[in-house]
N, C-alpha and C positions, 0 to 999 in steps of 0.2 A: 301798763294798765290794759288789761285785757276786757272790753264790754261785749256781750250776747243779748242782744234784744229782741223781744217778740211784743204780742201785744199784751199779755199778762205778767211775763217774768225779766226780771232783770238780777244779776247774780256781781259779786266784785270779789278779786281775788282776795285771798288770808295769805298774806307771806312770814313764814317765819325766820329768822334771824336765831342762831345759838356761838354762845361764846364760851371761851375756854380762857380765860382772861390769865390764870396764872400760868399755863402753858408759853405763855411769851419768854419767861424767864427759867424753864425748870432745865434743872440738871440734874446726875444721878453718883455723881459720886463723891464719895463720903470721905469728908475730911476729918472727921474724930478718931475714929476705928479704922489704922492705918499699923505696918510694920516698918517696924523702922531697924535702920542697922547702921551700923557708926564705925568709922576708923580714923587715923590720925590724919588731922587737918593739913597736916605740913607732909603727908604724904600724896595730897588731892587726891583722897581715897573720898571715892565718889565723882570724880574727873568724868567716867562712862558709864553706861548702865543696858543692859539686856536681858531680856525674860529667855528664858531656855528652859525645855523640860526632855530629857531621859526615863529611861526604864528606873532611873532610880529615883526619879523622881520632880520636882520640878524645882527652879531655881529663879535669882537674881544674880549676876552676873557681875561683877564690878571691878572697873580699871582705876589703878592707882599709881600713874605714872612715876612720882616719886617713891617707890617703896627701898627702902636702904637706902635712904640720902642720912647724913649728908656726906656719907664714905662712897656708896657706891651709886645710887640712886640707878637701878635697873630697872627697878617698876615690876608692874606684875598687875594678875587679874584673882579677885577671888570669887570663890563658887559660894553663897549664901543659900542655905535650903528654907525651902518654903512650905510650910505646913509637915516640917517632918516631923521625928522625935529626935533632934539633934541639938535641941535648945536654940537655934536661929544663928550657931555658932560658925561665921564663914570662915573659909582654910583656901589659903594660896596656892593656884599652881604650880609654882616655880617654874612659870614660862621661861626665865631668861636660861636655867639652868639646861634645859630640855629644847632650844632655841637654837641652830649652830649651822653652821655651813663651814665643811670641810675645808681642810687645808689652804686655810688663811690663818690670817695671824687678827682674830676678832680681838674688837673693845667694847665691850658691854654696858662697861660705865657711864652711868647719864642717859642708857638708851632707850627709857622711857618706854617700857615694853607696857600696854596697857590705854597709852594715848587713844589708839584708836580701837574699834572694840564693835564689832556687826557678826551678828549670826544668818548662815543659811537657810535661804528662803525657804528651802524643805525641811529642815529642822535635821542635821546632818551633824552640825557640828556649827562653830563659831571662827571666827578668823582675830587674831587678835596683834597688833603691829605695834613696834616699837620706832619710831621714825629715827631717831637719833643713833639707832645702831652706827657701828664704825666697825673698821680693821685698819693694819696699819700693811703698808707699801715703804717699806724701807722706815725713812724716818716720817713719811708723810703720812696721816688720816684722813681715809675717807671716812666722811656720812653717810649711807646710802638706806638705813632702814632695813628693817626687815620684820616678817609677818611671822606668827605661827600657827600653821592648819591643824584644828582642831577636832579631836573627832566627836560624834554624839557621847560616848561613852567617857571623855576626856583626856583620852590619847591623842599626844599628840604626831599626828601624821606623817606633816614633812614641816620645811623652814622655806619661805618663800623669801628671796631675794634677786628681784631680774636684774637690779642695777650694780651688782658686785660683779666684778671681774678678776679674774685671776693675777695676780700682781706678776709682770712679766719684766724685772730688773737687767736683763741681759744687755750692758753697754762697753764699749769699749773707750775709755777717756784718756785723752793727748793732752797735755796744759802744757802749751808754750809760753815762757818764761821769758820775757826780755831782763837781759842781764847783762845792758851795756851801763858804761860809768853813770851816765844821766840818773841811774837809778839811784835812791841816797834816802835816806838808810838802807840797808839791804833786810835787816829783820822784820821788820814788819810785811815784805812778802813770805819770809819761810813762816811767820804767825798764821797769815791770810793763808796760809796752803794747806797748813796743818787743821786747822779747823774748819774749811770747806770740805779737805778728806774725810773729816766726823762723819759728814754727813752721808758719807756713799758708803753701800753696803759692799763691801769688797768679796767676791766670790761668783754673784751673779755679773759684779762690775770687777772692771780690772780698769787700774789708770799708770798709763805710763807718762812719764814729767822730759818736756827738753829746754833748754835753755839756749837764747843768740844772744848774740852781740854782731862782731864782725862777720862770726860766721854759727853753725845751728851744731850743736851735740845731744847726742841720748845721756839723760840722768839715769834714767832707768824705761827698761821697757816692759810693755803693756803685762809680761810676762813672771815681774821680777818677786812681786811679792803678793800672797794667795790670802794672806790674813789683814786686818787694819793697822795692828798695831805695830807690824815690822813697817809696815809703808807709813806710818805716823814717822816713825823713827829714822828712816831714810830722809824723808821730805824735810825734819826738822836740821837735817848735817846738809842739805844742796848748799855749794857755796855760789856767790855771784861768777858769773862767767866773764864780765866786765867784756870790754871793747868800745872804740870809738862813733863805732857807726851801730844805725840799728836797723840791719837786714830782714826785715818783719817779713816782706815777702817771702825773702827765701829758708827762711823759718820757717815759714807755713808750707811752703811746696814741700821742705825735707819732710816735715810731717805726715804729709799726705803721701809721698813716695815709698818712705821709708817705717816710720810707726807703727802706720796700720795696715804691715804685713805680715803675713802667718811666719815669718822666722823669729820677729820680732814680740812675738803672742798675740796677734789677732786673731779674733776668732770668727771666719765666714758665717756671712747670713747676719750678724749682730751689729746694732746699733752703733752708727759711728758721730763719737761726739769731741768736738777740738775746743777748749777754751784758750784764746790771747792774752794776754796783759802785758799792756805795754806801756811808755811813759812821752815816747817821743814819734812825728814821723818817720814813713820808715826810711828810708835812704835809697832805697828801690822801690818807689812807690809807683814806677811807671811798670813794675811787674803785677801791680796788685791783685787789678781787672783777670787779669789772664789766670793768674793762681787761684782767686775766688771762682770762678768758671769752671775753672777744674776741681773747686773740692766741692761745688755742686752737682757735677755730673760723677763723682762717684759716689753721692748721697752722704757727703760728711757736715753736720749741723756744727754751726760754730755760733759758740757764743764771745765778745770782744769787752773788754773791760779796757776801758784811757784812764791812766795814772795822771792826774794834772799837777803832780807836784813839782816836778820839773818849770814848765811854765809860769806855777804863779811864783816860785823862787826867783823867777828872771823875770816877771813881769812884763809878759807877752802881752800883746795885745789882745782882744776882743775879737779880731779877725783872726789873729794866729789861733788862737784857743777854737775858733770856730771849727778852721782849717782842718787843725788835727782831729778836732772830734769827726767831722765829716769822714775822713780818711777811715776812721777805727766804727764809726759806722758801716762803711761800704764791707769789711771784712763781717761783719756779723750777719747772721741770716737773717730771714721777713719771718716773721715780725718784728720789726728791730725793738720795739719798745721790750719785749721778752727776750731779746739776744744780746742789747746794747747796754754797757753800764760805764758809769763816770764817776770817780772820786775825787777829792780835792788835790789828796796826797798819799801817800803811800801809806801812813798809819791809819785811815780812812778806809782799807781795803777791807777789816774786819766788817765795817760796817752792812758790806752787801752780801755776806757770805750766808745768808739765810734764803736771801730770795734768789739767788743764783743756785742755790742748792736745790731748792724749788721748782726752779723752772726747770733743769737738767733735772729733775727727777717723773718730772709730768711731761719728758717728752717722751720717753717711754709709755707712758699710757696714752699716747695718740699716736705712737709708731703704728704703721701698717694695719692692722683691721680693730685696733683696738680704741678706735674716736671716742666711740660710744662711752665708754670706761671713763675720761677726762670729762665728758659731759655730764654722765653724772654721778661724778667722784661728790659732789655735796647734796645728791639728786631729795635726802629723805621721803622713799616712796614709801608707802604705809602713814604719810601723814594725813591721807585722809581713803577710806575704801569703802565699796558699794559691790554687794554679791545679788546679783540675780540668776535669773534663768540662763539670762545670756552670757555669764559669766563675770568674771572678778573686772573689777577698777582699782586700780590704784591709785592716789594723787601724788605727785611729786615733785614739792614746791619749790627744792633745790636745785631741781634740774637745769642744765643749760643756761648757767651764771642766774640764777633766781627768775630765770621767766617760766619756767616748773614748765610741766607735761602731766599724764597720764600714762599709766602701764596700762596697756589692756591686755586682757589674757584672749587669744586666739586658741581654740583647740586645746591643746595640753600645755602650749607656751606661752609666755609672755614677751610681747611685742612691746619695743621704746620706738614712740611715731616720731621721725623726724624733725629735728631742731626746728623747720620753718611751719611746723603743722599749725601750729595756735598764735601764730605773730609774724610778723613781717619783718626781718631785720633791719631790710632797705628802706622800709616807711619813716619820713621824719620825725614824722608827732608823735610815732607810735613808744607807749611807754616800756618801759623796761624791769626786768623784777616785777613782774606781776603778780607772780603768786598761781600761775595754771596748777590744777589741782589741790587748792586748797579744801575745798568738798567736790564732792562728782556723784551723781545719781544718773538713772535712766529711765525712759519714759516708754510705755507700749504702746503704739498705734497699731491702725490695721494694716499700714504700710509697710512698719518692720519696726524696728529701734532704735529710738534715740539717745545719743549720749548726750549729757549736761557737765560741765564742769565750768568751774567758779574761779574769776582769778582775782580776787577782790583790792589791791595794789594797784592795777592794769590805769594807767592814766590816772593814778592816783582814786579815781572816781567809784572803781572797779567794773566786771564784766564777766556776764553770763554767755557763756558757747556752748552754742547746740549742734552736735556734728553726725553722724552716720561714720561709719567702719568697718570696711569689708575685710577685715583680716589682718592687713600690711600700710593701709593708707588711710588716713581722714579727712574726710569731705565737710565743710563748714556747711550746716542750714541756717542758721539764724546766729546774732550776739545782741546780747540786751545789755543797756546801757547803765551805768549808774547813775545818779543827779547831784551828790555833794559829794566832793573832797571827802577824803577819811573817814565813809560811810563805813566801808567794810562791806560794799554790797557784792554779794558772791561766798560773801564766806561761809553761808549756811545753804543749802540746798535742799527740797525737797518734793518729791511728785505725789501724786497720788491719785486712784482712781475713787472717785466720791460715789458715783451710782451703781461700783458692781457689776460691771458688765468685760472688769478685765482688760478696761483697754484705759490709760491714763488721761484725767481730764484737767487737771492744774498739776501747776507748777509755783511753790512757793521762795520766795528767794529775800532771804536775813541780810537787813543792814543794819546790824545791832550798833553801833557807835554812829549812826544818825543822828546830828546836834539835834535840839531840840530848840525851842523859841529862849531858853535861858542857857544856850551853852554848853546843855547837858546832853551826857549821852542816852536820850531818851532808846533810840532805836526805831526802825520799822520795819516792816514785812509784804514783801510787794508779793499780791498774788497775778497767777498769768494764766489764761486761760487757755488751751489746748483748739484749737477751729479745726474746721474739714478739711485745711487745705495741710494742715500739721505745722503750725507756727503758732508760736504763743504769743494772745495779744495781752497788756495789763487789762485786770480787771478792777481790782481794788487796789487798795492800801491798807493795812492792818495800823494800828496804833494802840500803844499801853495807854494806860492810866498816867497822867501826866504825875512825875517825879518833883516835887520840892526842892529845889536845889538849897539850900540852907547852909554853909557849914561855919562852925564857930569862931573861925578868925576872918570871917569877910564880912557876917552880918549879925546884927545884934534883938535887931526883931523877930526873930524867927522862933515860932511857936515846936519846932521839934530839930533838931539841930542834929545834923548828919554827921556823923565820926569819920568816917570812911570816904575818903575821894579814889577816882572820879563819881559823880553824882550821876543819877540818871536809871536807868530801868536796864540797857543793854537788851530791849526786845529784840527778839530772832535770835540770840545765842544758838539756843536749840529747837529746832521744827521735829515735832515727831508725827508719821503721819499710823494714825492706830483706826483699827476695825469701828463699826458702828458700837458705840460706849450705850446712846438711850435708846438704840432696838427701833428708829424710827425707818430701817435698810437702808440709811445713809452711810457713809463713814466720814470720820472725822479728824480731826487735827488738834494739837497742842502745841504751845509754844509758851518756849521759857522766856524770863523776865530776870535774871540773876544777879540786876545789881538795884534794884527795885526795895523800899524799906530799909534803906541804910545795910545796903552788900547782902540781907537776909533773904531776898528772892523772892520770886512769886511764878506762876503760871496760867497761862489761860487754854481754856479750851470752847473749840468752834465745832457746832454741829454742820455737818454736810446738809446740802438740797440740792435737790437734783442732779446737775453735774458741776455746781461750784460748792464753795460751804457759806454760810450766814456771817456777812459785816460785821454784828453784834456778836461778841465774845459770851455763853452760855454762864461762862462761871469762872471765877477765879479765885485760886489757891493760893494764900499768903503765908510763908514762911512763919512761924513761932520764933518763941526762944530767942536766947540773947545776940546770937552771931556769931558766939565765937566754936561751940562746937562743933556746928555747920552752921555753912556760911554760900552761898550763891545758889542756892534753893532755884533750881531750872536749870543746872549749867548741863546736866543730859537728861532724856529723857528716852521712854521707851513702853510699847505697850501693844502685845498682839495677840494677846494669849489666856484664858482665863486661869488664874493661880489658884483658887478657892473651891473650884467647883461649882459654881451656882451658875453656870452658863453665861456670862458678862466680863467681858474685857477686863479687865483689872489694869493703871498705869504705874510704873516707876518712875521716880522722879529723885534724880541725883543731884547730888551740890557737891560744897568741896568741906569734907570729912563725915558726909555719910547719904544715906539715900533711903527713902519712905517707899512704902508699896501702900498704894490706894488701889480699896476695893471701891467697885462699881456697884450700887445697890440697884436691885430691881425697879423696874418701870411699871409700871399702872397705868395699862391701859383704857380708856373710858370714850367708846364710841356713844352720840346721842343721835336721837332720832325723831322728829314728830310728825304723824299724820295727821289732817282732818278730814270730817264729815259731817257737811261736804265738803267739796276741797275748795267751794265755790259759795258765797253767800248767798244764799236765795233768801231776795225781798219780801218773798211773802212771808209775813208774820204767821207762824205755825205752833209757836212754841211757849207756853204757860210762865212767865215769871212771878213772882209776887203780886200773884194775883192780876197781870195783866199781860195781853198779848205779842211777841215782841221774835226776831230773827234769835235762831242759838245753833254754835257749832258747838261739836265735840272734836275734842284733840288730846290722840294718846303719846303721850311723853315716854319715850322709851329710851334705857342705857343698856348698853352691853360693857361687859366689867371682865379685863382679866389679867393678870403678873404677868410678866415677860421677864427673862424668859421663862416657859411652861415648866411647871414644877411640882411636885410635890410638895404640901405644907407638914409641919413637927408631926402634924395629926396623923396623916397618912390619909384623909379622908378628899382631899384633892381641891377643896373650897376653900375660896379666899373669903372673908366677907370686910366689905367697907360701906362707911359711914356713908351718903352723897345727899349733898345738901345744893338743891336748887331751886330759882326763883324766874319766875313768869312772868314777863310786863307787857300789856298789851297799848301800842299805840304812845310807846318810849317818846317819843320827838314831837307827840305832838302835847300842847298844855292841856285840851281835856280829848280823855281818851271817849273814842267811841263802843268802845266795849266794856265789859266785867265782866270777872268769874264770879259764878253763881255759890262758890264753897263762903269767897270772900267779900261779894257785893262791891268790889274794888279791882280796877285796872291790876293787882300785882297780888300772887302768889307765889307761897314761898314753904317749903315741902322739903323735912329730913327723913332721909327713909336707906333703909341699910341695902344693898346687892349683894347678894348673893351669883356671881355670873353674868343674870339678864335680870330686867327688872322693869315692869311697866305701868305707867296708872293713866287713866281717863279724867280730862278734866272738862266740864262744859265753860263756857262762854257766851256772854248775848250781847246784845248792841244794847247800846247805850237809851237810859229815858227819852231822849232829847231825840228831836224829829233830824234822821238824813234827810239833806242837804242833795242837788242834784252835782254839785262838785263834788261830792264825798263819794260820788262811784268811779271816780278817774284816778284814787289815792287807795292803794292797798292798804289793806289791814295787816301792822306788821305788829309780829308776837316774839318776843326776844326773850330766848333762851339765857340763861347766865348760870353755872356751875362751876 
């Protein structure tokens, strides 16, 4: 309360108040008048979804990881046009066909080309990855993923895959045979021998076989036979060599003296690998130390198999059984749990011929410079990727026994950061399989770039890393934590700049399988907000619309009864973060809801302010239709670009068997305005009412009126015109007002009048019959706008 006193005049402020009351809830995009496109459910055609536009025009983009199941399932992306004249008929790339990395021996099958699915931030082309890709190394399959760079025009590029390695088979193998009497039956070793042979690729491998007893002979050497099945055929006529004693050391010394020398067919520079199998100690086991010593210092890896059939036929003791195993440990190399093996008896031998083939075939992929390769032989990079400015991410959950990595692209390469970059091996509590790289995004500060990735497994709980990367190394800034078991938090990722200025102000992070108060996988969505210092603190927490958990065999009251388990919403599935959708220079965010209405899906969308976005969700889009056509309505989402023309964002919205394209309708804007005069009540009664003397302002109500975005109308004449229906109360709060309008003789007016643009009217105002009060000059006069 503002008072000016003199001795004749005293004046009290008029404050006006204006509301926009429906604006609380408005949103702009239309859920009637939508495109839609459809393909086969059991292909999760609609898995992904991306806006893309070309010289030929603009598009909807869609990954269908299963595509060719259930023979081949390689998956694929289709190109859907948008507003062409092609009928809205989409057509396959034939990514997996067009897909390839030379000289290996690829397996395409199951590899799920279309999983992941991001276009560049220039509009260059799209990147689209099959995480499941494989080849095969002898008899073994790696997973390793692979990407394919796509161009704007839909050529495709190149085949990105950093975690394939060149399959480098070159070994030289020695299998010492104990073939003293102890041994019994003698065939089920030449069974065991012939079908470990299956498994070696004979050519880049060569394996020469010797047999002891009392003393060591050559079967054949490393040189004898080039193809498998003359060496099948050899291996299956070895006969027992029998003798009394079993000279295992000096077996193995011949070996190492004698086998694997170039008269014998060794071949320098390659892989030296000795397998044992024996049944008894050796009778010279006071040479053993000195002969192992020596086939470590000329680099020959041995692997040791104890035959215990001997033993439990005589019913040794617990110590004797200990004894020898300890002995046929000491011959096999570190790591003994990969070098060392034990049978009961000799027709048991079959039994370990898988994973002994196994591990001889994976030590060649960590022979000599090639670790990387065994690390990540299951690495599937392209399970989850992020293109920006600063270049490509790839996630890669397989990597390094499942505690996954990131591929970052450096320059023209791609870089694998070292096994210990995102985990600590040595830490106790620290969890394992975590899942690095299950989504990865990056953030732009003023300071430089930061990387996020998600490992949402990590302590079960999951966890968000924030790190910097200068090229060759990773420097940890921050990990955000998750707060329940089996959240899945980490597994969706997203940043975004809210006010436009280009520099990143949150960070959103999906824990879609969040229990819920009934069990269910409601889901949540933690927002983080970006500070000065560049660390993200929480802000919020997102929440759906609580799910019903219902379903018909648990409960009988239940007024809509859920077909489909698990129950629950699965909010944060998918964060899309898209351009300002109501034109208010905020931008905005979406988030799916895909298992929300019984598996039929839902989404919400949040308008940005200032540098965070609004707790209250604007609007939300519920799924139709029965479920079964489509079905997880949110599972992608995508939206940067307008498809129509009309200058407004337009979102995609993918599920699994097809995906919607929602336009964005025009916004109406409507600024209000009011002045008085005077701005100030002046107490002197100046002014004629019905007949009697009394205070009166005048106040011009003014709107400004216009479409965003700026447009031309059908007309061509460039005017919008709308209805605007507003009402006037003067002195709202209090029970009798001290004013009226002179139109209405009543505290409230109430005025339909069309705009055209701008629009303005004059309305007067007087004070009330009733004598002010000298407390009535310490209370403004408030005039409430409502529109």
């Amino acid at each position: 309360m503002h008072i000016l006193c003199d001795a004749y005049v005293v004046f009290f402020i008029v404050c006006f108040l204006i509301a926009l009351l429906p604006w609380l809830s408005c949103f702009n995009v239309d859920e009637k008048n939508k495109m839609s496109f459809s393909g086969p459910v059991e292909d999760l055609f609609g898995y992904t979804v991306q806006q893309f536009e070309n010289s030929e025009g603009k598009w909807v983009l869609i990954g269908s990881p299963l595509t060719g199941q259930p023979a081949k399932r390689t998956g694929d992306v289709y190109r859907c046009p948008v507003g062409q004249n092609k009928g809205g008929v989409c057509e396959k790339f034939l990514l997996p066909e067009s897909t390839t990395i030379p000289n290996i021996n690829e397996v395409k099958e199951n590899m799920t080309m279309g999983t992941t699915l991001v276009v560049n931030p220039d509009g260059s082309g799209f990147l689209a990855c099959g995480p499941q890709y494989g080849y095969m190394c002898g008899k073994q399959q790696y997973i390793t993923g692979i990407c394919s760079n796509v161009s704007s025009s839909f050529k495709v590029l190149n085949s990105i895959a950093p975690t394939v390695r060149e399959c480098k088979q070159d070994m030289d193998i020695v299998i010492v045979l104990d073939g003293s009497n102890s041994i019994y039956p003698w065939y089920p070793i030449t069974d065991f021998l012939v079908k470990f042979l299956e498994k070696i690729d004979i050519g880049p491998a060569q394996v020469g076989i010797m047999s002891y007893g009392d003393d060591a002979i050559h079967n054949f050497n490393l040189n004898k036979f080039d193809n498998r099945n003359s060496l099948l055929n050899g291996a299956a006529k070895i006969p027992q060599k029998t003798g009394n004693k079993t000279m295992t050391a000096l077996a193995i010394d011949t070996a190492r003296k004698e086998a694997f020398t170039v008269e014998r067919g060794a071949r320098p520079g390659v892989k030296k690998v000795m397998v044992i199998v024996t049944d008894g100690e050796s009778h010279d086991h006071y040479n053993l130390k000195k002969v192992i010593d020596q086939c470590e210092q000329d680099g020959i890896e041995r692997f040791a198999v104890a035959v215990l059939g001997e033993y439990n036929r005589q019913n040794k003791t617990s110590e004797e059984i200990k004894k020898f195993i300890g002995q046929i440990k000491l011959i096999a190399s570190e790591q003994k749990s990969d070098h060392f093996f034990n049978v009961s008896d000799e027709i048991a031998l079959v039994t370990i011929v898988d994973v002994l083939g196994s591990k001889i075939f994976a030590l060649e992929a960590t022979s000599e410079n090639h670790t990387s390769s065994f690390e990540m032989e299951m690495s599937q990079s392209g399970f989850s990727a992020h293109t920006s400015k600063a270049g490509v991410m790839l996630g890669a959950v397989g990597a390094f026994n499942w505690n996954g990595t990131v591929v970052m692209q450096s320059g023209q390469e791609f870089v694998v950061p070292k096994n210990n970059s995102f985990h600590i091996p040595e830490q106790r509590y620290e969890g394992m399989a975590g899942y690095v790289g299950y989504d990865v995004q990056s953030a732009h500060t003023p300071h430089g770039v930061l990387y996020i990735t998600g490992a949402p497994r990590f302590n079960h709980s999951g966890q968000v890393t924030v790190y910097r990367f200068d090229g060759e190394n990773v420097t940890i800034i921050q990990k955000l934590k998750g707060e329940q078991i089996g959240s899945y938090f980490g597994s969706v990722l997203q940043t975004h700049d809210i006010d436009r200025d280009n520099y990143t102000d949150i960070l959103l992070v999906g824990a879609p399988m969040y229990m819920g108060p009934e069990r269910d996988e409601q889901g949540q969505v933690y927002v983080y907000k970006l500070n000065e210092s560049g660390l993200f603190e929480h802000e919020m927490t997102l929440k759906p619309v609580n799910q019903t958990c219902c379903m018909a065999h648990s409960q009988n009251n239940c007024k809509s009864v859920n077909k489909n388990e698990p129950c629950g919403a699965r909010f944060g599935t998918a964060i899309a973060a898209v351009p300002d959708l109501n034109l208010d220079g905020f931008n905005d965010i979406v988030i799916g809801s895909p298992l929300e209405n019984d598996h039929r899906g839902a989404v919400y969308i949040y308008h940005g302010s200032q540098k965070s976005i609004k707790e209250k969700y604007v609007q939300r889009i519920a799924a139709g239709g029965d479920g079964k056509s489509m079905k997880f309505f949110g599972q992608s989402i995508h939206g940067i670009m307008d498809l129509n023309g009309d200058g407004i964002i337009d979102v995609t919205i993918g599920g699994i068997g097809g995906a919607a394209l929602f336009w964005s309708r025009d916004v109406a804007e409507l600024l209000a305005n009011m002045t008085f005069d005077p701005s100030k009540i002046n107490l002197q009664q100046t002014c004629q009412v019905q007949g009697r003397t009394t205070v009166c302002v005048k106040t011009e109500v003014c709107f400004k009126y216009r479409i965003k975005p700026d447009k031309h109308t059908n007309t061509g004449t460039g005017e919008e015109v709308m209805r605007e229906l507003y009402v006037l109360t003067l002195d709202s709060l209090r029970a009798i007002a001290r004013g009226r309008f002179n139109e209405t003789d009543s505290r409230r007016l109430q005025k339909n009048e069309s705009i055209v643009d701008s629009f303005c009217r004059e309305h007067t105002f007087y004070t009330g019959p009733h004598k002010l009060l000298s407390h009535d000059f310490y209370y403004v006069l408030e005039l409430v706008a409502v529109y």
